[in-house]
C-alpha positions as CSV (number, residue, x, y, z in Angstrom):
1,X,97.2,87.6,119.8
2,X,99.8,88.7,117.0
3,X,99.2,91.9,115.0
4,X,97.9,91.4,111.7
5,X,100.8,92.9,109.3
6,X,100.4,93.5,105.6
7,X,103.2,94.8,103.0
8,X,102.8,95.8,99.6
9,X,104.0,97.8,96.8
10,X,102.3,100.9,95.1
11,X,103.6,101.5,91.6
12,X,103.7,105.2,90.4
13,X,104.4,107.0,86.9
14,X,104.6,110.3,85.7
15,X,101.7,111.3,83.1
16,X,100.6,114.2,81.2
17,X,97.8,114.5,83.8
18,X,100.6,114.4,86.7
19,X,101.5,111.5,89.2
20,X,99.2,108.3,88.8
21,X,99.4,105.3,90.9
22,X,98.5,101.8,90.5
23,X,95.4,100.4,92.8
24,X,93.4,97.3,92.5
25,X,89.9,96.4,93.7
26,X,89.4,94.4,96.0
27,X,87.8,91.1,94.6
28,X,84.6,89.2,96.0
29,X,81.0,89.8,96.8
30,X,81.7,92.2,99.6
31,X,83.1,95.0,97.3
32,X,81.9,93.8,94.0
33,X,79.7,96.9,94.3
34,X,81.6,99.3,96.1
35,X,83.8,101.9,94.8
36,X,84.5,104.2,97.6
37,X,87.1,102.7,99.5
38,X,87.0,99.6,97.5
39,X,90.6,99.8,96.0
40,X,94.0,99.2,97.9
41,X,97.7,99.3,97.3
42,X,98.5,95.4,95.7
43,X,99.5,93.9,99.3
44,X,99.0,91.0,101.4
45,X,99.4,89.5,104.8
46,X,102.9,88.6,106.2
47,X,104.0,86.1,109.2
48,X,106.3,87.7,112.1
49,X,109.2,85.4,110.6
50,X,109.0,87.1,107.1
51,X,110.9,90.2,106.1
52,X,108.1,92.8,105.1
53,X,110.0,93.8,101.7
54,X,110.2,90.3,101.0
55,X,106.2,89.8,101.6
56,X,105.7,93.1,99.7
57,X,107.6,91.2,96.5
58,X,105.8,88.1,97.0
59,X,102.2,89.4,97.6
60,X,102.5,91.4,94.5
61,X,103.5,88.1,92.3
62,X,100.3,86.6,94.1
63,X,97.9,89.4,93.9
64,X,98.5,90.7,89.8
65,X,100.2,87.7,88.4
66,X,103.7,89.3,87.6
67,X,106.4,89.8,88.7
68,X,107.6,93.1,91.2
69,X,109.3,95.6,89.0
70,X,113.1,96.6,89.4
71,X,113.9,100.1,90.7
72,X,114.3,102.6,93.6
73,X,112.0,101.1,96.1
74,X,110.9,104.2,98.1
75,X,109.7,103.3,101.7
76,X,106.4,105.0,102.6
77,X,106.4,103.7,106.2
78,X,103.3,102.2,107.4
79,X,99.5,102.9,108.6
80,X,96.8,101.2,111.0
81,X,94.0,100.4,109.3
82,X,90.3,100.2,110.7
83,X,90.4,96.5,111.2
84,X,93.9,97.2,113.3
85,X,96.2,95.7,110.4
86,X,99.2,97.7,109.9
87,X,100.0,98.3,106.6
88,X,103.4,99.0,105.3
89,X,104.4,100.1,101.6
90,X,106.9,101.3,99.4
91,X,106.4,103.0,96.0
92,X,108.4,102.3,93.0
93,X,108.2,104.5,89.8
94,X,107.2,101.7,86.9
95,X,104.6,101.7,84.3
96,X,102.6,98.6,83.4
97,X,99.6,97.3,81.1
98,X,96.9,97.1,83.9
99,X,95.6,94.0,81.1
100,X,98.5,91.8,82.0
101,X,97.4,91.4,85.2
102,X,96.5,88.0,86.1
103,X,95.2,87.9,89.8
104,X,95.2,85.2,92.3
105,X,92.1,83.9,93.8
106,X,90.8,83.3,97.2
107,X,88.1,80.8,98.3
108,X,85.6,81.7,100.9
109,X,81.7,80.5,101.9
110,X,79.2,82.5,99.8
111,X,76.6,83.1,100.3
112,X,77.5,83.3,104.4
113,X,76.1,80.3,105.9
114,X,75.0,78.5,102.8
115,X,78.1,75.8,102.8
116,X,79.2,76.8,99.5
117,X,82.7,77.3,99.0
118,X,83.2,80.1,95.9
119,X,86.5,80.9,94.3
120,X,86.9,84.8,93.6
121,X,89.5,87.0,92.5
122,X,92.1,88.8,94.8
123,X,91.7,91.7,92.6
124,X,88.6,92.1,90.1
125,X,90.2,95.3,88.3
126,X,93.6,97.0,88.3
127,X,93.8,100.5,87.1
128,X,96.2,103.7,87.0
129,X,94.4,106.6,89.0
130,X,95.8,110.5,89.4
131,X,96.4,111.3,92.8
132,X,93.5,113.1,93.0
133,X,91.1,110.2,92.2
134,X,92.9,107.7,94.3
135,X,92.2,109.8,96.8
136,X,88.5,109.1,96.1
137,X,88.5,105.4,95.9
138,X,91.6,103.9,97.9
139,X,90.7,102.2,101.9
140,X,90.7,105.3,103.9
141,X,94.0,104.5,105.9
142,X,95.8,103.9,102.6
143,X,95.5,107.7,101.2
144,X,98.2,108.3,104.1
145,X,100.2,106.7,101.7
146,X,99.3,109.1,99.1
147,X,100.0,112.3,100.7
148,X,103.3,110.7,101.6
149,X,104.7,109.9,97.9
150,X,104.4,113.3,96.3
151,X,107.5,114.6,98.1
152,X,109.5,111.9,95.8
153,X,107.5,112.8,92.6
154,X,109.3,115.5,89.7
């Protein structure tokens, strides 16, 4: 069985209240009430075949709606998540309008067993957080990513 891989790109900008991040929450009816844990770097899955910066690029068209900013991407090498999926990210220092996000949509059964297939959103909210916050709210294995970007910060 092939690993499940992930890439993704975690936006950062420099704020009055210090180093925010950009984190989206995870759409559907398994998190629609969850906070804790609830938000994630914008990211997606990847085949073996496809170069993870590549992925990174194209799951963050898929997931907000727009497109990857330019800049210094900064790699923040990878984590194992809970479900085994390894994670990999790299940070670049952009701002953006959390409104103009347009997310893509996944369909799934809901309610389980029912036979009804239900279109949700990828991500129901995107929203800049201090690092102290994102701490709070991001999937565990992600805040790895966190303590890794504040040695690139001002």
């Amino acid at each position: 069985m092939t690993q499940k891989r992930s890439a993704g790109l975690l936006l950062f900008r420099h704020t009055a209240d210090g180093t925010e991040v950009l984190l989206g929450h995870m759409g559907g009816p398994y998190f629609a009430t969850k906070d804790a844990g609830a938000w994630s770097v914008p990211k997606g899955e990847y085949e073996p075949d496809e170069p993870a910066w590549d992925a990174a690029r194209r799951e963050f068209r898929e997931e907000l709606g727009l497109e990857p900013p330019d800049g210094e991407a900064i790699p923040l090498g990878e984590v194992r998540q809970t479900n085994g999926k390894i994670v990999t990210v790299w940070a670049i220092e952009a701002d953006l309008d959390p409104a103009t996000a347009v997310p893509g949509t996944f369909r799934m059964e809901w309610p389980p067993r029912s036979g009804r297939i239900q279109e949700f959103p990828e991500l129901d909210r995107v929203a800049w957080y201090t690092l102290a916050r994102a701490r709070d709210v991001i999937v565990p294995a992600q805040a790895a990513f966190l303590d890794r970007l504040p040695g690139h910060s001002p």
